[in-house]
C-alpha positions as CSV (number, residue, x, y, z in Angstrom):
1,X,21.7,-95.6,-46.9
2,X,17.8,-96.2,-46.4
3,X,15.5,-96.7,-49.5
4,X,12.6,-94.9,-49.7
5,X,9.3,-95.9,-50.3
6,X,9.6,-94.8,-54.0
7,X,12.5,-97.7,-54.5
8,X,10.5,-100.3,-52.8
9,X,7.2,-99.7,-55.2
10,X,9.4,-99.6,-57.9
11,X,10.3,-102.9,-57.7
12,X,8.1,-105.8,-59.6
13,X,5.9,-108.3,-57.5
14,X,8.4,-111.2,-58.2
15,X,6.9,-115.1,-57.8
16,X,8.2,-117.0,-55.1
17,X,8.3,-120.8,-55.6
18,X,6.1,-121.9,-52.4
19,X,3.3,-120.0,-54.0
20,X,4.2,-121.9,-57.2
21,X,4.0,-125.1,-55.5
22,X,0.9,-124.3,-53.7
23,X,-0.5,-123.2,-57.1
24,X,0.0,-125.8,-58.8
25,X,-0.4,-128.4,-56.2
26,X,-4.1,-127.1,-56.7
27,X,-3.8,-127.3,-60.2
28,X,-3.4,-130.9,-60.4
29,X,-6.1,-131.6,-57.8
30,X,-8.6,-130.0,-60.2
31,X,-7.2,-131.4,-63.1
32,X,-7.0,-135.2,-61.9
33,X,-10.6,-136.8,-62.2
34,X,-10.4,-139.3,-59.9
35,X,-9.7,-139.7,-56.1
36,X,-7.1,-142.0,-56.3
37,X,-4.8,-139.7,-59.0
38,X,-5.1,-136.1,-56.6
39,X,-2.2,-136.9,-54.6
40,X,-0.3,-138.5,-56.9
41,X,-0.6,-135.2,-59.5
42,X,-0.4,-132.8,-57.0
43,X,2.8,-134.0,-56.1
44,X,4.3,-134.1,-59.2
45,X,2.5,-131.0,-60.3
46,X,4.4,-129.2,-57.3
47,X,7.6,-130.7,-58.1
48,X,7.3,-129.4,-61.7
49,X,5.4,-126.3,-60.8
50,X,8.7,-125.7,-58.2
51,X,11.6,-126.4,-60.4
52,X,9.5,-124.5,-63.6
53,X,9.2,-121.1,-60.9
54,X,13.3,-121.4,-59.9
55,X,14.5,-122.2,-63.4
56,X,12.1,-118.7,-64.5
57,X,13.9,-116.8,-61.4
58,X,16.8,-117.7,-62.7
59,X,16.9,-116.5,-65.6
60,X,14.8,-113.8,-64.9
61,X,17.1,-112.3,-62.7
62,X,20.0,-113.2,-64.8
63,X,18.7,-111.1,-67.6
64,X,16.9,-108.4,-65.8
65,X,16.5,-105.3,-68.0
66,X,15.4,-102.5,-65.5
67,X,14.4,-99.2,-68.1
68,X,14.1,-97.0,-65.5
69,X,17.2,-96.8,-63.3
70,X,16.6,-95.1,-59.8
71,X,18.4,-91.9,-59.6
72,X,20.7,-90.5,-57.0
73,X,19.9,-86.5,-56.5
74,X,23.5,-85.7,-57.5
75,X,23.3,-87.9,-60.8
76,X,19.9,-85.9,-61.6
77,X,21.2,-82.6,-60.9
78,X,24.4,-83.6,-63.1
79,X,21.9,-84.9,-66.1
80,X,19.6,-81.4,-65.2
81,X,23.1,-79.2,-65.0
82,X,23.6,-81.1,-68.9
83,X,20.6,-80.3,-70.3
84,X,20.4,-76.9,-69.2
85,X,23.6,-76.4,-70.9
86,X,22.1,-77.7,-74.0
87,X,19.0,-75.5,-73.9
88,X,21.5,-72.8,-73.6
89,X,24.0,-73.8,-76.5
90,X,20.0,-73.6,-78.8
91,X,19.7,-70.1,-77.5
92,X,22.8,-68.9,-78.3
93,X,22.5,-70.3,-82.2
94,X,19.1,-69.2,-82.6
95,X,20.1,-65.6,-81.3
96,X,23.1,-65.6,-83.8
97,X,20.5,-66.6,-86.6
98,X,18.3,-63.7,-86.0
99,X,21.3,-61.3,-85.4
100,X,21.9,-62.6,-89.0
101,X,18.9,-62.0,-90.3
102,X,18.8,-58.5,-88.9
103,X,21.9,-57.7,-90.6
104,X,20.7,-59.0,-93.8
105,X,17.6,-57.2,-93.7
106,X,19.3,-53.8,-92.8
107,X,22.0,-54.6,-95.4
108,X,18.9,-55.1,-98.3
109,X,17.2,-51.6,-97.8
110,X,14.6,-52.8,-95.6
111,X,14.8,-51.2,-92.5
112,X,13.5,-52.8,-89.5
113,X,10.0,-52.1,-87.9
């Protein structure tokens, strides 16, 4: 089955942890003042940066709550097919209302115009 181009952009821009390691590798060599303290924070800026960005993943993934759900063309034609039927079942009372209505306005002297 291929995916089209409409699943791919549907799906969110997700973090990888390189860029997270790069990022905050930089981090720490902006916030370290002196020369001597750039390596030593970027390294453990990237180790936290890195284990903060998997430990996100995971649980981002774990509890992924997608709101739009990607369609097939026979699960939309069975949910159109539904809801057709219920437009139908709204026509059919509101034509038995006004055949009522009809029948009480004939029945009350008041013929119709």
């Amino acid at each position: 089955m291929q995916r089209s181009s409409a699943d791919a952009s549907q799906q969110a821009p997700r973090i990888t942890a390189p860029s997270s390691l790069v990022a905050s590798a930089l981090e720490a060599g902006a916030l370290t003042g002196s020369r001597a303290h750039v390596i030593p924070g970027a390294v453990m800026f990237s180790i936290f940066g890195f284990a903060g960005q998997h430990i996100y993943n995971f649980f981002d993934t774990r509890h992924a709550a997608r709101p739009v759900k990607v369609l097939s063309e026979d699960e939309y034609e069975e949910m159109l097919k539904e809801k057709l039927l219920k437009v139908d079942v709204e026509i059919a009372l509101v034509d038995e209302s006004i055949e009522k209505l009809r029948q009480q306005n004939q029945t009350s002297g008041n013929p119709e115009k």
